[in-house]
Wavefront OBJ file of the C-alpha trace (Angstrom):
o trace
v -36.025 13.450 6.649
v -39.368 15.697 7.546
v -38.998 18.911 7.430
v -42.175 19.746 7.859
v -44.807 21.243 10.234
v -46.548 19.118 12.947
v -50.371 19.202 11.109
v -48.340 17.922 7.761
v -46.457 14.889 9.871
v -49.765 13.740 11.248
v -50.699 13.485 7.875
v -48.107 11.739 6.915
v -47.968 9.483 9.648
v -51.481 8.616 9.126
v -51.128 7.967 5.658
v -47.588 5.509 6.159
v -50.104 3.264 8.707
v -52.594 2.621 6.404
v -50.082 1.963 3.989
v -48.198 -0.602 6.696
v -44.802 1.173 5.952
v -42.570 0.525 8.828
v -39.229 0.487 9.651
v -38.372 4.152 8.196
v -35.908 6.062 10.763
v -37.286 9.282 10.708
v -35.155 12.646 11.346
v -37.856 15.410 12.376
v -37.590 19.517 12.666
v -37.584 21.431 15.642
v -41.117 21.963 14.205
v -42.623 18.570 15.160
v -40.342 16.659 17.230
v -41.239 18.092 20.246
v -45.077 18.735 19.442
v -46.914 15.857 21.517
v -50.567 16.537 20.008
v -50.080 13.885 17.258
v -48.866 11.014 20.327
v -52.443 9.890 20.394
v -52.973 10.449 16.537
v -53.613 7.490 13.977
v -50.069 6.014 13.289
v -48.144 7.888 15.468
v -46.377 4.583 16.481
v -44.911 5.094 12.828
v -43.005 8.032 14.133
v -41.320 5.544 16.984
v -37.640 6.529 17.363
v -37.681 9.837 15.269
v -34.619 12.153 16.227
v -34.462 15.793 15.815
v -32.500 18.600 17.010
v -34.466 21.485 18.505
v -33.610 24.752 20.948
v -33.027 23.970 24.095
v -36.213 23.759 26.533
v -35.234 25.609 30.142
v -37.549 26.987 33.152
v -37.842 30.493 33.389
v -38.517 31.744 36.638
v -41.841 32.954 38.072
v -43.509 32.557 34.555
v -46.219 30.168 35.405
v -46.891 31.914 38.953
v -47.393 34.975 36.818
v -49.422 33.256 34.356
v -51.781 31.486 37.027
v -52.139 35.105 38.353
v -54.177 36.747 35.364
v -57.104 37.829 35.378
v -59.482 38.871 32.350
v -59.754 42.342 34.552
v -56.522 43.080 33.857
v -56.981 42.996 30.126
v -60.343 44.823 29.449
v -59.655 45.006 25.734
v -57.674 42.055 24.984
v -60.704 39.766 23.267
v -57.836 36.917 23.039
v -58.270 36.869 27.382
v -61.908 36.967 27.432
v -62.043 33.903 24.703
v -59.504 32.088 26.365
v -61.084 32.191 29.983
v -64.642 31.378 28.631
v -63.247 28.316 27.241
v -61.320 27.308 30.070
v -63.983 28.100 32.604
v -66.800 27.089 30.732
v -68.549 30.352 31.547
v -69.749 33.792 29.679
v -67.862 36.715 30.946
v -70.846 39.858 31.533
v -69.742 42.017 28.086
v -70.115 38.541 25.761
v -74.049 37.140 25.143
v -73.608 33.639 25.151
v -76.710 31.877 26.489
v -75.384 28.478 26.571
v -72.710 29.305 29.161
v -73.474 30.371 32.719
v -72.484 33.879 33.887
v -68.890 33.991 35.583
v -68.912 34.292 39.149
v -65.668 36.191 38.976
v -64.093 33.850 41.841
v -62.594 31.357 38.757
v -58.965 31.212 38.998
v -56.389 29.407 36.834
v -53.912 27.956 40.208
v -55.842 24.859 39.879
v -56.104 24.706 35.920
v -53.795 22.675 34.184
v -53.723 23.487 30.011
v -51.639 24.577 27.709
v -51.451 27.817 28.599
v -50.868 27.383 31.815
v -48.264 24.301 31.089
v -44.442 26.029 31.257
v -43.030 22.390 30.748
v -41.680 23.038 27.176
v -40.355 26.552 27.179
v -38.445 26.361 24.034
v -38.879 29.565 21.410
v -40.296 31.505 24.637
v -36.429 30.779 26.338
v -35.113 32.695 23.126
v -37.502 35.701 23.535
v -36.734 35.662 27.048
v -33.132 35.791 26.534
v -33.499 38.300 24.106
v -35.880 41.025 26.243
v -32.701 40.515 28.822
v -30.705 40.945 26.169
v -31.766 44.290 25.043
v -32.101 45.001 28.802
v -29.149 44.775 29.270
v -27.879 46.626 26.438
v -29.594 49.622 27.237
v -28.277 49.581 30.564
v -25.022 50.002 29.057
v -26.062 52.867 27.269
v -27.675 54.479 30.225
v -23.973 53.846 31.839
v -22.103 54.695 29.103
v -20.496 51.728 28.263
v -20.429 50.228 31.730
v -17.699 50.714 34.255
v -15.582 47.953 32.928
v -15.043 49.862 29.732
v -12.039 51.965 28.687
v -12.996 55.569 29.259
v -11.439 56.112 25.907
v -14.400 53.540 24.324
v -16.852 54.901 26.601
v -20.231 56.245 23.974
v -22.592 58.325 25.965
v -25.998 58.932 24.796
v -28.783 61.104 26.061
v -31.281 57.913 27.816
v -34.402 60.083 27.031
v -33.983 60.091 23.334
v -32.103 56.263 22.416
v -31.602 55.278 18.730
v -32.159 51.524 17.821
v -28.379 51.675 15.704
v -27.380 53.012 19.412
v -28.867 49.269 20.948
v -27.483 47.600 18.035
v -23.679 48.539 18.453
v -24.561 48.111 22.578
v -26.054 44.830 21.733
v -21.901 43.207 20.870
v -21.053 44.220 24.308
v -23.560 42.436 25.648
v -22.136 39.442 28.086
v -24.369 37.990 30.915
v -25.725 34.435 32.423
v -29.473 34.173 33.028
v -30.417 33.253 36.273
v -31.154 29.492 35.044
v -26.821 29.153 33.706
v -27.298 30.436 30.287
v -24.933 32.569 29.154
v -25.448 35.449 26.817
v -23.203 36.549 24.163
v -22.643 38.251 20.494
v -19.976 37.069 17.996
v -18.340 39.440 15.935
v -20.944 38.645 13.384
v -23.613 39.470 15.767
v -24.263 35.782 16.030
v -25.436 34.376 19.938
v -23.346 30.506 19.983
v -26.152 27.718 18.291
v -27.389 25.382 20.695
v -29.459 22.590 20.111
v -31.127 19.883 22.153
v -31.004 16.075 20.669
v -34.586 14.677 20.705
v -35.701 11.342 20.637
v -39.400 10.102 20.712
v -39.579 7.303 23.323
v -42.335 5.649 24.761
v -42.293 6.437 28.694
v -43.153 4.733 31.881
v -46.490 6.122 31.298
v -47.236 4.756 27.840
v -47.249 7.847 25.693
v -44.864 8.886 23.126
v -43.010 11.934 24.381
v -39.836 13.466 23.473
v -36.505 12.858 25.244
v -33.106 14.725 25.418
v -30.725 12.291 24.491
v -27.750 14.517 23.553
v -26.794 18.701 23.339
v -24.900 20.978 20.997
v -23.287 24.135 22.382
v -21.495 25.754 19.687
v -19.684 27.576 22.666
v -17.948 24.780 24.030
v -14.528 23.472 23.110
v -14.149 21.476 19.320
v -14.157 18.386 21.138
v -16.784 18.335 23.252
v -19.564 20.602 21.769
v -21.936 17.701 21.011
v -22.182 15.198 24.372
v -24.566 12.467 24.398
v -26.722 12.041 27.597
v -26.553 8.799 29.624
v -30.022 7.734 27.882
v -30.794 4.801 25.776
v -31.730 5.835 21.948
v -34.819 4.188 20.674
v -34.267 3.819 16.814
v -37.202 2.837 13.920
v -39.540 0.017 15.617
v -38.518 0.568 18.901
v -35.450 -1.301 18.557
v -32.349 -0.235 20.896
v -29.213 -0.959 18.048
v -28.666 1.987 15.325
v -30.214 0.487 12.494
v -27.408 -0.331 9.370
v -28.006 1.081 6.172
v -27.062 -1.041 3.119
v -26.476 2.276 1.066
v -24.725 3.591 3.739
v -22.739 0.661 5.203
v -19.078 1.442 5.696
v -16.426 0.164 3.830
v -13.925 -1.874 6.133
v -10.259 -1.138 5.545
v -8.451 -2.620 1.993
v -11.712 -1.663 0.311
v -12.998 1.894 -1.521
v -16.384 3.350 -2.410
v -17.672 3.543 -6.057
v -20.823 5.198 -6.456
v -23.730 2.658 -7.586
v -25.023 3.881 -11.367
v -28.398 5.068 -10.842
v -28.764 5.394 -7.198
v -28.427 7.764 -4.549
v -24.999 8.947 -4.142
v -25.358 7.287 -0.593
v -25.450 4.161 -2.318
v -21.874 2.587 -3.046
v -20.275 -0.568 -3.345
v -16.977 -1.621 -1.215
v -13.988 -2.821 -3.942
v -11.050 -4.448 -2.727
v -7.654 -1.990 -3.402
v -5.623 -2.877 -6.470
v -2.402 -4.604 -5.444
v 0.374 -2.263 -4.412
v -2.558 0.116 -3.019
v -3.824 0.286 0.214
v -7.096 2.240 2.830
v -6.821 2.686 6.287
v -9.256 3.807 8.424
v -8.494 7.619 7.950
v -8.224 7.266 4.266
v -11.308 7.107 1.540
v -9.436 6.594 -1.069
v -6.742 3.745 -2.171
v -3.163 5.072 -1.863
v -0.208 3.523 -3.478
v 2.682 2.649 -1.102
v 5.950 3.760 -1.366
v 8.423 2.227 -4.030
v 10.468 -0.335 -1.528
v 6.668 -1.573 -0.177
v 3.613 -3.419 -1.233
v 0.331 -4.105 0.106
v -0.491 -7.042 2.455
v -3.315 -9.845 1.236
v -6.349 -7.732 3.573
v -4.849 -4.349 1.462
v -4.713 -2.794 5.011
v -1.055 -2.038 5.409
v 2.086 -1.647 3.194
v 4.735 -4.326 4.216
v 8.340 -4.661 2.777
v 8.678 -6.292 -0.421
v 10.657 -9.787 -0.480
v 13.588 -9.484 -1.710
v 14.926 -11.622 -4.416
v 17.849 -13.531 -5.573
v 19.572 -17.029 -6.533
v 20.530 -18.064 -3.378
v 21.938 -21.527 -1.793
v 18.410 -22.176 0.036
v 16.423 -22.866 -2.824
v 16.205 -26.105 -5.308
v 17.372 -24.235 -8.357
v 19.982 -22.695 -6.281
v 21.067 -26.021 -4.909
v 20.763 -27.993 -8.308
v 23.247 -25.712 -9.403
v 25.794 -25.757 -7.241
v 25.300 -29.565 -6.533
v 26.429 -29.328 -10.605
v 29.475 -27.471 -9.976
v 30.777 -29.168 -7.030
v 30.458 -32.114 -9.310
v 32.119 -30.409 -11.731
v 34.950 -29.890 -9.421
v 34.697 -33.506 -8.093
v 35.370 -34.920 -11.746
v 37.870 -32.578 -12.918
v 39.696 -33.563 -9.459
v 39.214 -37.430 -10.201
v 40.615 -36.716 -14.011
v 43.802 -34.860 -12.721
v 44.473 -37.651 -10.172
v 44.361 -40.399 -12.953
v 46.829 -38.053 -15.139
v 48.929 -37.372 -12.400
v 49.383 -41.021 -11.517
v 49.953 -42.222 -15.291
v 52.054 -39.237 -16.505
v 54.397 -41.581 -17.576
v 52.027 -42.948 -19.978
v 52.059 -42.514 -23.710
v 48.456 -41.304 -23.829
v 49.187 -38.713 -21.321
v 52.580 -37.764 -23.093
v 51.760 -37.474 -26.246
v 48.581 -34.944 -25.780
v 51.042 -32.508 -23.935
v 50.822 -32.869 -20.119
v 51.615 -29.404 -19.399
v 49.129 -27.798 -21.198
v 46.391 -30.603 -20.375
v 47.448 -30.441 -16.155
v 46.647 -26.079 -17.010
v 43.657 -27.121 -18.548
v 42.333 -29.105 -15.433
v 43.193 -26.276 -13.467
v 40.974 -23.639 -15.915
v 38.330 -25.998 -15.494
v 37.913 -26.749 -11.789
v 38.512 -22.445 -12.131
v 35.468 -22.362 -14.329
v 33.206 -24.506 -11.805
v 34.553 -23.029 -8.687
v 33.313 -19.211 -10.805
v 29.783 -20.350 -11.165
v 29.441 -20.232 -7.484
v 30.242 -16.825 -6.999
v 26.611 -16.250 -9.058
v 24.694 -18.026 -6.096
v 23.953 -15.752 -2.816
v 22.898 -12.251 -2.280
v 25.304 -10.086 -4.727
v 27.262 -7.358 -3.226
v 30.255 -5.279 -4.530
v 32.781 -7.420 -4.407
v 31.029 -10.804 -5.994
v 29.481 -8.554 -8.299
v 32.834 -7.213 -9.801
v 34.113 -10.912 -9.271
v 31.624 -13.043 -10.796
v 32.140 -11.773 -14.343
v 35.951 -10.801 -14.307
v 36.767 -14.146 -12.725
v 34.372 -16.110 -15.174
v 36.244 -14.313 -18.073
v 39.661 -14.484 -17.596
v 39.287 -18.509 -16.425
v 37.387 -19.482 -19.903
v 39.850 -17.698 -21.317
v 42.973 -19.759 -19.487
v 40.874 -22.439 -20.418
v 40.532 -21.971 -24.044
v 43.909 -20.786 -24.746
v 44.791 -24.333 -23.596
v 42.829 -25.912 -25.850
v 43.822 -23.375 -28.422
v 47.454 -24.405 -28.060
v 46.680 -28.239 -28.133
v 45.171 -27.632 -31.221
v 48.167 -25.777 -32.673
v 50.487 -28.574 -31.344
v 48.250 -30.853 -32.984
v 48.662 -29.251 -36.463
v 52.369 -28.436 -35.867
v 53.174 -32.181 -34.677
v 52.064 -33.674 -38.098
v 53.366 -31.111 -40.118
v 56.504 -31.700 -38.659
v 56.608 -35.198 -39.489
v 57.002 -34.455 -42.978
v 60.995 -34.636 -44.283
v 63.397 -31.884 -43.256
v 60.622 -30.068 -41.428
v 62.018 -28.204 -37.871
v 58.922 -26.315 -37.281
v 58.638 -28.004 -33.619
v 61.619 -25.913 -32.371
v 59.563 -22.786 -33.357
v 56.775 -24.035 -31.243
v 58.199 -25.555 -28.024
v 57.298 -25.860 -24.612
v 58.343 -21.955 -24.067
v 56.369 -21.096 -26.873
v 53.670 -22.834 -25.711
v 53.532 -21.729 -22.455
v 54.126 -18.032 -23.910
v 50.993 -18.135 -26.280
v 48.439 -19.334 -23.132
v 49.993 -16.509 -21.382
v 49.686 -13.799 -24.073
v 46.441 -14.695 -24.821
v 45.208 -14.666 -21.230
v 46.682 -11.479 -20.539
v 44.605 -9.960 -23.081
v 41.315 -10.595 -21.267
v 42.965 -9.360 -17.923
v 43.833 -6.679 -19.644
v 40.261 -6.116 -20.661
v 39.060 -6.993 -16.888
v 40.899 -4.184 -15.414
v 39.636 -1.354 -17.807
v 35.899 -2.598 -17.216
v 36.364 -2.913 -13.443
v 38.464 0.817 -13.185
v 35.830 2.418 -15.592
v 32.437 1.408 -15.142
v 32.732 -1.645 -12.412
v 29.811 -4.155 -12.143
v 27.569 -2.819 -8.802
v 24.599 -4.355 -6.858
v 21.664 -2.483 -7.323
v 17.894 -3.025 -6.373
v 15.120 -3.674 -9.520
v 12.132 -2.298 -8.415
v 10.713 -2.498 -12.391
v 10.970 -6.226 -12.884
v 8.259 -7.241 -10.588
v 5.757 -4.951 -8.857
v 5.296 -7.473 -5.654
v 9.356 -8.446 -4.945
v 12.255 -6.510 -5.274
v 15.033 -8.464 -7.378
v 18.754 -7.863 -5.941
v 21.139 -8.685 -8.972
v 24.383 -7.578 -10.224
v 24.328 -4.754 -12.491
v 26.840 -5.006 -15.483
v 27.895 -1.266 -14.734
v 29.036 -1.277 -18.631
v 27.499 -3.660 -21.220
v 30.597 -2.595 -23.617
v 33.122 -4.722 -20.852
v 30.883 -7.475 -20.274
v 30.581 -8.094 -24.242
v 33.957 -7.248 -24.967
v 34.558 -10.099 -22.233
v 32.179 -12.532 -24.460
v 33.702 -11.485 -27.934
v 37.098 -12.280 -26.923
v 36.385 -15.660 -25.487
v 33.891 -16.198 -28.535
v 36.747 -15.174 -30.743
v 38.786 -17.813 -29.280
v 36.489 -20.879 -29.294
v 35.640 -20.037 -32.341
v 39.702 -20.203 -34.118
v 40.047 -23.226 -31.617
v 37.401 -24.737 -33.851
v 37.975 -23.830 -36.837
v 41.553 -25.674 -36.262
v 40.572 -28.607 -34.743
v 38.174 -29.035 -38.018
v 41.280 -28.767 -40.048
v 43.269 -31.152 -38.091
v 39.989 -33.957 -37.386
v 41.956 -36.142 -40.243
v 45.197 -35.936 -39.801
v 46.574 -39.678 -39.495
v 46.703 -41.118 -35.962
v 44.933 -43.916 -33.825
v 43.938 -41.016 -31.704
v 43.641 -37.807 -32.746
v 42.952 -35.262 -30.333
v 41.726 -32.649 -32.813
v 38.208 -34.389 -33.196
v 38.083 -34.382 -29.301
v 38.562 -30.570 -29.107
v 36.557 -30.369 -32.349
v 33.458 -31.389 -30.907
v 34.630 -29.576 -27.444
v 34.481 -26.469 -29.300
v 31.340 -27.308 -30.896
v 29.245 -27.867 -27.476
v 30.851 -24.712 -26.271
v 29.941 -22.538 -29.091
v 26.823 -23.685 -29.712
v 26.481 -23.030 -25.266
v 27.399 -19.419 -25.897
v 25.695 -18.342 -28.804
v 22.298 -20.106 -27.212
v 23.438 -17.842 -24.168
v 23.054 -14.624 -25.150
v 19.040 -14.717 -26.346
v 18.155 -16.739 -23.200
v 20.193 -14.108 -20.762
v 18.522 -11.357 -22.055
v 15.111 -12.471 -22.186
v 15.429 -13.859 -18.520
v 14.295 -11.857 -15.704
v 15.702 -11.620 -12.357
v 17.595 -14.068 -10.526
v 16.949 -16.490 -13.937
v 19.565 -14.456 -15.463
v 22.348 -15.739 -13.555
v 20.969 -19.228 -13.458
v 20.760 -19.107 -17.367
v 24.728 -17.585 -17.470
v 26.040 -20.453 -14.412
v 24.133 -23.014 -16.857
v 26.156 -21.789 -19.326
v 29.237 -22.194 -17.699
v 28.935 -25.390 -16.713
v 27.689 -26.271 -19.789
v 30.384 -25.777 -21.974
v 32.975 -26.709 -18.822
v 31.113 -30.078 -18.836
v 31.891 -29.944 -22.520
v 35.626 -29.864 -22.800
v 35.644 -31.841 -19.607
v 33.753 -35.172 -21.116
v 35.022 -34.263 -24.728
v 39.024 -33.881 -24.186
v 39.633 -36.223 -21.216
v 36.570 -38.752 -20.759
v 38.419 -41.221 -23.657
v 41.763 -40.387 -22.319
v 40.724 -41.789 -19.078
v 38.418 -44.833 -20.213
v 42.045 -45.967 -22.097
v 44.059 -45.331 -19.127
v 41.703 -47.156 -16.627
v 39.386 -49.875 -18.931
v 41.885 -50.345 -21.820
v 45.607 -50.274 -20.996
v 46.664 -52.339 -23.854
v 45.869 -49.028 -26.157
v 47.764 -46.824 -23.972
v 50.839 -47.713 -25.616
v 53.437 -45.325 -28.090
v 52.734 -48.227 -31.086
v 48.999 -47.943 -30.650
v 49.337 -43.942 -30.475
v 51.826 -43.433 -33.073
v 50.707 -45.949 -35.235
v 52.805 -46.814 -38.760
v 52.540 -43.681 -39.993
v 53.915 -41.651 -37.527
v 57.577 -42.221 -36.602
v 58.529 -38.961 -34.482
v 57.935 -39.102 -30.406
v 55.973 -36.341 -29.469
v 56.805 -35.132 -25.988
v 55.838 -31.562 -24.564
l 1 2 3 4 5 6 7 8 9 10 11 12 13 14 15 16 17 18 19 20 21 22 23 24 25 26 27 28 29 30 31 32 33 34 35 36 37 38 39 40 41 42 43 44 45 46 47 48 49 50 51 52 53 54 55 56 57 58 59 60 61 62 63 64 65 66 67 68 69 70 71 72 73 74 75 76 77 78 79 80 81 82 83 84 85 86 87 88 89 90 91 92 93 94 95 96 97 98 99 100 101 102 103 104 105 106 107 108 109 110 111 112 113 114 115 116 117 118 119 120 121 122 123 124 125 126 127 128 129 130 131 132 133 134 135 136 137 138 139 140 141 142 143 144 145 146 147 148 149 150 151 152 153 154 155 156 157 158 159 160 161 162 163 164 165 166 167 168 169 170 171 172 173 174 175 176 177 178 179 180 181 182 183 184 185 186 187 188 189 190 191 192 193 194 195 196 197 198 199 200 201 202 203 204 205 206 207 208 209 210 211 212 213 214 215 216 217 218 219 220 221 222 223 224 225 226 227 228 229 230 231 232 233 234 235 236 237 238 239 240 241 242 243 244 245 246 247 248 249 250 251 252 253 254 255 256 257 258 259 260 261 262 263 264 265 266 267 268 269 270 271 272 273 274 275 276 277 278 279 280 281 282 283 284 285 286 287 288 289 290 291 292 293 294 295 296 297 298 299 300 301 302 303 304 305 306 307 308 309 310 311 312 313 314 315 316 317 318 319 320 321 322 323 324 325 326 327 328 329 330 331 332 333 334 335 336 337 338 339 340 341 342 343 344 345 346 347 348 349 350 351 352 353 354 355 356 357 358 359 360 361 362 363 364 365 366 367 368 369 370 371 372 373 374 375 376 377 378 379 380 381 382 383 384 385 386 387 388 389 390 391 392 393 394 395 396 397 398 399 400 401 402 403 404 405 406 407 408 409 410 411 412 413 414 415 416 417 418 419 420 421 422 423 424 425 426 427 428 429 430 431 432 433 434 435 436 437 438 439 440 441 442 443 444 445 446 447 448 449 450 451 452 453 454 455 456 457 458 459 460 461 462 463 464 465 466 467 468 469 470 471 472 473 474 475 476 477 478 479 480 481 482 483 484 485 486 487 488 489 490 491 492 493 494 495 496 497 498 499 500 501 502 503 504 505 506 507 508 509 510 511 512 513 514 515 516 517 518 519 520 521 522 523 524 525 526 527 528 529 530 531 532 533 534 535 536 537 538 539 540 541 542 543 544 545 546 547 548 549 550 551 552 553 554 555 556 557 558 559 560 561 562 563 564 565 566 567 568 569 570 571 572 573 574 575 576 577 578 579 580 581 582 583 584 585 586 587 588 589 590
């Protein structure tokens, strides 16, 4: 930028050629870019493609027919005249001794001289003061009318014209409102301000060869906001003649998904482009990066917020599928196991592990696999309240079963001993009565979590900043651990009498099958609760169906794989001697 007079830029120009610096786009004052005596200067092809703004050029009328008209006889005194037609005529006017020059014939005139003085071609300042004598004219017009005929009467200030203050021209000057004869129009703000207007100038090289000026675009402050400044159908020549606006490195605009940071050190126009952290986002209204809002995140180009993925353990992925692949097998073998006891019922192995209680136990199990699947697919009220009620009160069917084989277990050999009857205080009714107490229990537990503080879907938007996670909240951690400590509570008696009864006398004792049963499963759940908490997301459910098949696999292959190996690959030991063996003498049948 130049701001600087025209004698300083040649200078300057002069200076930047013999130092060969090129390629500089120069932005000039209205005090050069329009002055043409440095176009044939040394290095004025530096100054190729400068722009400036400057006032407006216009043609005033009958100016240079006036000018061409004068005459050093009309201005006797004026010793700026007589200098100015000696030099132009090459003559000595009569009152100046100059014996070089020839005396002036008087005849000279200036129609056929073409110079600056005569040259009206760049009327630029001299518009303004020609505005501005109309201006005033026309102010003290309006004081000679008072006020005009288009003002109010009441507004109306009438001054005597022979004696006219200038504070009476100032305050006439705001009501000032006219259009030259050329289209200009002529007004005061309230500030006393006339609208700015500017030309856009552009040194070209013409058709002729010369550097020269040209009007590439205007300013009128007095037109509307959008179209004050209006380019001109013209070509702009930038730095080295070239035709495309020349890109700035310190300058060069930062494309959308990226912000500025100022370069340390360097002009503050000098900035470097950084991508947008993720979850943040520019446009191309926006300088800085904005977050988006909580249910979006930013796309790879960090150009627009898109919806977050949302998350869950569903059917359509492999861990999903793995899983339930595991419980339909589940279901598949517990289904094979109660068709082999259902055809050998009849059998001694079958009989003497209590058939009721063991068909009930197939049933809690295939329960307990068929629950699992309610934690796959996208959670809503209902699964949400079922998932963990359902899972609850079936481990709990299904331990109360093995809780009263146990206890049939222990009561069966105690009986054997002479004039024992404890078997009539623990029948079939009792039996049945003690899987239903204890199951009623957990429901009863169920349906004060579920009426209280019910389990709920609900979207985590703190997990993970990219995805939403859909899960099941456990509306109160109280029920969903009071759900855990009662089936704990019950594996954990189941096991502690199975260990008591693991050497009681018999070919095959069922107490060392539930023993290690209740081992697998214990060891399942107490492994559970470290790994569920300290899983996010959808691994949380994957970690509690694991769980549940886990310890379902567990009684499953514990109680009932040997039962069925006899019945199917070894028939000769599924007989009451080979059960009962010689020290047991009592039929067991429940």
């Amino acid at each position: 930028v130049a701001f600087m007079s025209h004698r300083e830029i040649k200078i300057l120009a002069s200076e930047l050629h013999k130092q060969n610096v090129t390629g500089l786009q120069w932005i000039g004052s209205d005090a050069w870019i329009t002055d043409l005596s440095f176009a044939d200067g040394e290095g004025h092809s530096v100054l190729l493609g400068s722009l400036g703004f400057t006032v407006p050029k216009a043609k005033i009328p009958g100016l240079e027919e006036h000018l061409r008209q004068l005459h050093p006889s009309q201005f006797p005194s004026s010793q700026f005249v007589k200098d100015f037609w000696e030099e132009a005529f090459d003559c000595s006017l009569n009152d100046t001794v100059n014996s070089e020059r020839r005396p002036c014939s008087g005849t000279e005139s200036l129609q056929t001289v073409e110079s600056q003085f005569t040259d009206v071609s760049e009327l630029r300042f001299t518009n303004n003061v020609y505005k501005s004598v109309f201006a005033v004219a026309h102010a003290l017009d309006l004081i000679i009318k008072c006020g005009g005929d288009e003002a109010p009467s009441s507004s109306r200030n009438c001054f005597d014209p022979k004696h006219i203050q200038p504070w009476q021209i100032l305050q006439s000057l705001h009501r000032v409102n006219f259009t030259t004869v050329n289209g200009q129009r002529v007004y005061f703000d309230r500030n006393g301000d006339s609208p700015a207007r500017y030309e856009l100038v552009n040194l070209q090289i013409t058709a002729r060869g010369i550097m020269e000026g040209e009007t590439v675009g205007i300013y009128d402050a007095s037109f509307p906001d959008d179209q004050q400044f209006i380019m001109n159908n013209i070509s702009v020549v930038w730095a080295n003649g070239l035709l495309e606006a020349p890109v700035s490195e310190c300058s060069k605009k930062c494309l959308p998904g990226t912000y500025k940071v100022l370069q340390k050190g360097k002009p503050i126009c000098c900035h470097d482009c950084i991508p947008c952290p993720a979850g943040e986002i520019t446009n191309l209204t926006s300088l800085q990066c904005f977050k988006c809002p909580l249910e979006f995140w930013s796309n790879n180009q960090r150009d627009s917020c898109i919806p977050k993925p949302v998350e869950f353990l569903s059917y359509s992925e492999i861990l999903g599928m793995v899983l339930a692949t595991c419980s339909l097998l589940g279901i598949f073998l517990t289904t094979i196991a109660t068709l082999i006891f259902f055809t050998h019922k009849e059998t001694p192995i079958v009989r003497a592990n209590n058939s009721e209680l063991s068909f009930l136990l197939l049933v809690s199990l295939t329960l307990c696999f068929l629950c699992s699947l309610t934690f796959i697919g996208r959670p809503t009220e209902w699964s949400c309240m079922l998932r963990h009620t359902a899972f609850g009160m079936t481990f709990v069917l299904c331990i109360s079963c093995v809780l009263g084989k146990t206890m049939v277990v222990l009561i069966a050999f105690r009986a054997t001993r002479p004039g024992s009857n404890i078997m009539k205080w623990f029948g079939a009714p009792q039996q049945r009565l003690s899987v239903l107490a204890f199951t009623l229990i957990q429901v009863l537990i169920c349906l004060l979590w579920l009426t209280t503080s019910p389990p709920f879907p609900f979207m985590n938007f703190v997990l993970f900043e990219d995805r939403i996670v859909l899960q099941c909240d456990l509306g109160s951690a109280i029920g969903f651990y009071a759900v855990l400590g009662y089936i704990g509570f019950l594996a954990v008696l189941c096991f502690v009498l199975a260990f008591l009864a693991r050497k009681l006398p018999d070919n095959f004792n069922e107490a060392k099958c539930i023993t290690f049963s209740m081992l697998i499963f214990t060891s399942v759940w107490i492994t559970f609760i470290p790994a569920y908490v300290s899983s996010p997301g959808k691994l949380s459910d994957a970690v509690e169906i694991f769980a549940i098949l886990a310890s379902a696999y567990g009684v499953l292959f514990c109680i009932f794989l040997p039962k069925c190996w006899i019945i199917l690959f070894r028939p000769e030991q599924n007989t009451k001697k080979h059960i009962m063996g010689k020290t047991i003498k009592v039929d067991i049948q429940y």
